[in-house]
PAZAPA-758331 format. One line per field, with one value per residue (C-alpha): x, z, y; residue in one letter; residue number from 0. Coordinates in steps of 0.25 Angstrom, whole numbers, padded with zeros to 4 digits. Each point is the difference from the previous one (the first is absolute). Example, Ala and Ser with C-alpha at 12.3 -4.5 7.8 and 13.67 -1.06 7.14 Angstrom:
2
xx = 0049_0006
zz = 0031_-0002
yy = -0018_0014
rest = a_s
nr = 0_1
***
This chain:
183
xx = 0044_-0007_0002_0002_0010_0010_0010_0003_-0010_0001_-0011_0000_-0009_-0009_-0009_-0008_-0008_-0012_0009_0011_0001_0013_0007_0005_0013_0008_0016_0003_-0008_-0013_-0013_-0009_-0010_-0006_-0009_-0012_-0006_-0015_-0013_-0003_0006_-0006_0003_0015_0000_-0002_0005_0008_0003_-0009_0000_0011_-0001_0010_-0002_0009_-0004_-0013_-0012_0008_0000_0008_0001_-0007_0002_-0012_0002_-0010_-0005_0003_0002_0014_0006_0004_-0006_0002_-0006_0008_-0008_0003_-0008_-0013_0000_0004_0008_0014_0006_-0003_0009_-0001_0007_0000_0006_0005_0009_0008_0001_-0008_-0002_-0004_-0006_-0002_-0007_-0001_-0008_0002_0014_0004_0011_0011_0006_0014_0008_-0006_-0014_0000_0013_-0006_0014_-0007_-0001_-0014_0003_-0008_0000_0010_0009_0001_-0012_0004_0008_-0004_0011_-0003_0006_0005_-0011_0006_0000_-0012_-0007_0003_-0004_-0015_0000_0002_0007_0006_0005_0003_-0006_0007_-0007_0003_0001_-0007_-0015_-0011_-0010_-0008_0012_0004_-0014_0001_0014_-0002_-0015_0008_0011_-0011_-0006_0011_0002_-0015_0004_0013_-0008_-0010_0010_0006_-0013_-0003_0013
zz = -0179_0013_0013_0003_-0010_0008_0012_0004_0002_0005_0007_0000_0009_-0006_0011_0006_0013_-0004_-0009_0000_-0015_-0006_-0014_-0001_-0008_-0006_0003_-0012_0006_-0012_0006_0001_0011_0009_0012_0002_0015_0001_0009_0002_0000_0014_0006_-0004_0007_0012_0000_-0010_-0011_0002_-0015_-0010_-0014_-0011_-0014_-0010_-0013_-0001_0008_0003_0017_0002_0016_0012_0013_0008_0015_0008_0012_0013_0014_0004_-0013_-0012_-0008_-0017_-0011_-0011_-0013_-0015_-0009_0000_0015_0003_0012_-0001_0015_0012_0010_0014_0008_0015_0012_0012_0011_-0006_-0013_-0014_-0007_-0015_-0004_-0016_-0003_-0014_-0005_0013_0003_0010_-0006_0011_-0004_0004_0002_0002_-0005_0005_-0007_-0012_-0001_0000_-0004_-0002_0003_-0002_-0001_-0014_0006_-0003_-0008_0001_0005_0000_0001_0003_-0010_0002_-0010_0004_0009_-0004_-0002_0015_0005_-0006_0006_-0014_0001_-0011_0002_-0009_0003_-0006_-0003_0001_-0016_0003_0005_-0008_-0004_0013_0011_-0009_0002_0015_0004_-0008_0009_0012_-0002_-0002_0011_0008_-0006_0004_0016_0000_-0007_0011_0013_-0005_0000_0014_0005
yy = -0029_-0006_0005_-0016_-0003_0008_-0004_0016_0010_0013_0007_0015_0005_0014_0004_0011_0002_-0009_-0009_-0011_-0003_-0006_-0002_-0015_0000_-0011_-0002_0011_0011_-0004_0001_-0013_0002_0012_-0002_0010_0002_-0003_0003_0014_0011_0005_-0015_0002_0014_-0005_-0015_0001_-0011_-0012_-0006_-0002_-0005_-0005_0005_-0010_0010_0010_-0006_-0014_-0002_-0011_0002_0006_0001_0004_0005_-0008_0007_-0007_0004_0001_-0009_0007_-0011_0000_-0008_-0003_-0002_-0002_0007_-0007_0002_-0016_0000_-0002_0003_0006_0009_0003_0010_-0004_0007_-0009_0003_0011_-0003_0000_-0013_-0002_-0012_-0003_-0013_-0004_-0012_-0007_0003_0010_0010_0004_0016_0001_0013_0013_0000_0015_0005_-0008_-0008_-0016_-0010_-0010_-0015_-0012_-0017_0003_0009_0015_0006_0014_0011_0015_0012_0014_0008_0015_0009_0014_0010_0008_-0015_-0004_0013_0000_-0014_-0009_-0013_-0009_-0014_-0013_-0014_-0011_-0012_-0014_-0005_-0013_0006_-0002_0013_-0004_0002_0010_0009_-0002_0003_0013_0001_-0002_0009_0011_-0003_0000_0015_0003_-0004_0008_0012_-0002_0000_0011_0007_-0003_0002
rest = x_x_x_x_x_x_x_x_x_x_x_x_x_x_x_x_x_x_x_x_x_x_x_x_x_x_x_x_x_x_x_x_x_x_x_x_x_x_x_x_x_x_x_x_x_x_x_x_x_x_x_x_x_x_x_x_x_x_x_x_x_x_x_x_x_x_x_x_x_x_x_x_x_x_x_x_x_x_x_x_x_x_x_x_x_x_x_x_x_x_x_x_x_x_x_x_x_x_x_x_x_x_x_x_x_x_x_x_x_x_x_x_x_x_x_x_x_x_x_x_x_x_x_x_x_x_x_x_x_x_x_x_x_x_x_x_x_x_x_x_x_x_x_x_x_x_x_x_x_x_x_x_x_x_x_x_x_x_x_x_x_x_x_x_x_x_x_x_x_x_x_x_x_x_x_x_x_x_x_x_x_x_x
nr = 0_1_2_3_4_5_6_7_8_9_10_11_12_13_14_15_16_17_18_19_20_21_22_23_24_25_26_27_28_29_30_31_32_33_34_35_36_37_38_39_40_41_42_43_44_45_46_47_48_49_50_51_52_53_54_55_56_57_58_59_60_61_62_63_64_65_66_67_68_69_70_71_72_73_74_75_76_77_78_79_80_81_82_83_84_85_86_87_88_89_90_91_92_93_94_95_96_97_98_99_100_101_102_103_104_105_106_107_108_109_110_111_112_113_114_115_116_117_118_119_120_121_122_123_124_125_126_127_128_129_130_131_132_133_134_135_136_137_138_139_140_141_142_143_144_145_146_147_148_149_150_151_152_153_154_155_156_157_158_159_160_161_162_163_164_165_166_167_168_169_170_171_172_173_174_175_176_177_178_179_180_181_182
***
């Protein structure tokens, strides 16, 4: 069963120091995907994350989201599996407050809720694409630092803004993963 078949996924997040790797579940709990962190393991150490891949089966990438290095942007390419641009998003910082931009294909995507708290929602021209909800994984998960939310997807998205709202909402784990090590 494909990752892109389903409206509900569940990421549960399975990390160490150097890693950020995730199991991706359907609505009944069944595994269909898992990301794997990339680079080195020495460039992890000491930037953290920088590259995330979606594996749709054994050897199958169907998405990554590459951290682009800028200076002061968090800026991510959202890619399918063949490396063809699918999104890009931007983190700026203005006047007191953090702004995420996702553009996709030429449209610009507005996050409403709290990115932050992971509790969202990713709107474009059609209305509601997706909404992401943390999810409480345990006591002895929240304490080593793993996180598990749902992101429902819009029933009417094709594979395409499929492969980039899960990019994005990766990407938008990679940023909060990367304040709260700074902070």
């Amino acid at each position: 069963m494909s990752i892109f078949n389903q409206d509900v996924l569940v990421f549960q997040q399975t990390k160490n120091i150097s890693k950020n790797d995730f199991a991706i579940l359907d609505g009944s709990g069944g595994q269909v995907a898992h990301v794997e962190t990339g680079g080195s393991a020495l460039g992890r150490m000491f930037a953290g994350a920088r590259q995330l891949t979606v594996f749709d089966g054994p050897d199958n990438p169907v998405v990554q989201v590459k951290d682009t290095m800028t200076m002061g942007r968090d800026r991510f390419e959202i890619l399918d599996g063949q490396s063809v641009p699918l999104a890009s998003l931007v983190k700026r910082v203005t006047f007191f407050k953090t702004r995420v931009t996702i553009s996709m294909q030429g449209e610009e995507l507005d996050l409403l809720g709290s990115v932050w708290d992971f509790n969202f929602q990713i709107t474009g021209s059609t209305g509601e694409m997706a909404s992401v909800t943390r999810e409480w994984s345990g006591m002895g998960n929240a304490l080593l630092g793993k996180s598990t939310y749902a992101l429902q997807i819009a029933s009417h998205l094709n594979v395409g803004q499929r492969q980039a709202v899960i990019g994005s909402v990766l990407a938008l784990d990679l940023i909060r993963e990367k304040q709260n090590r700074s902070s």
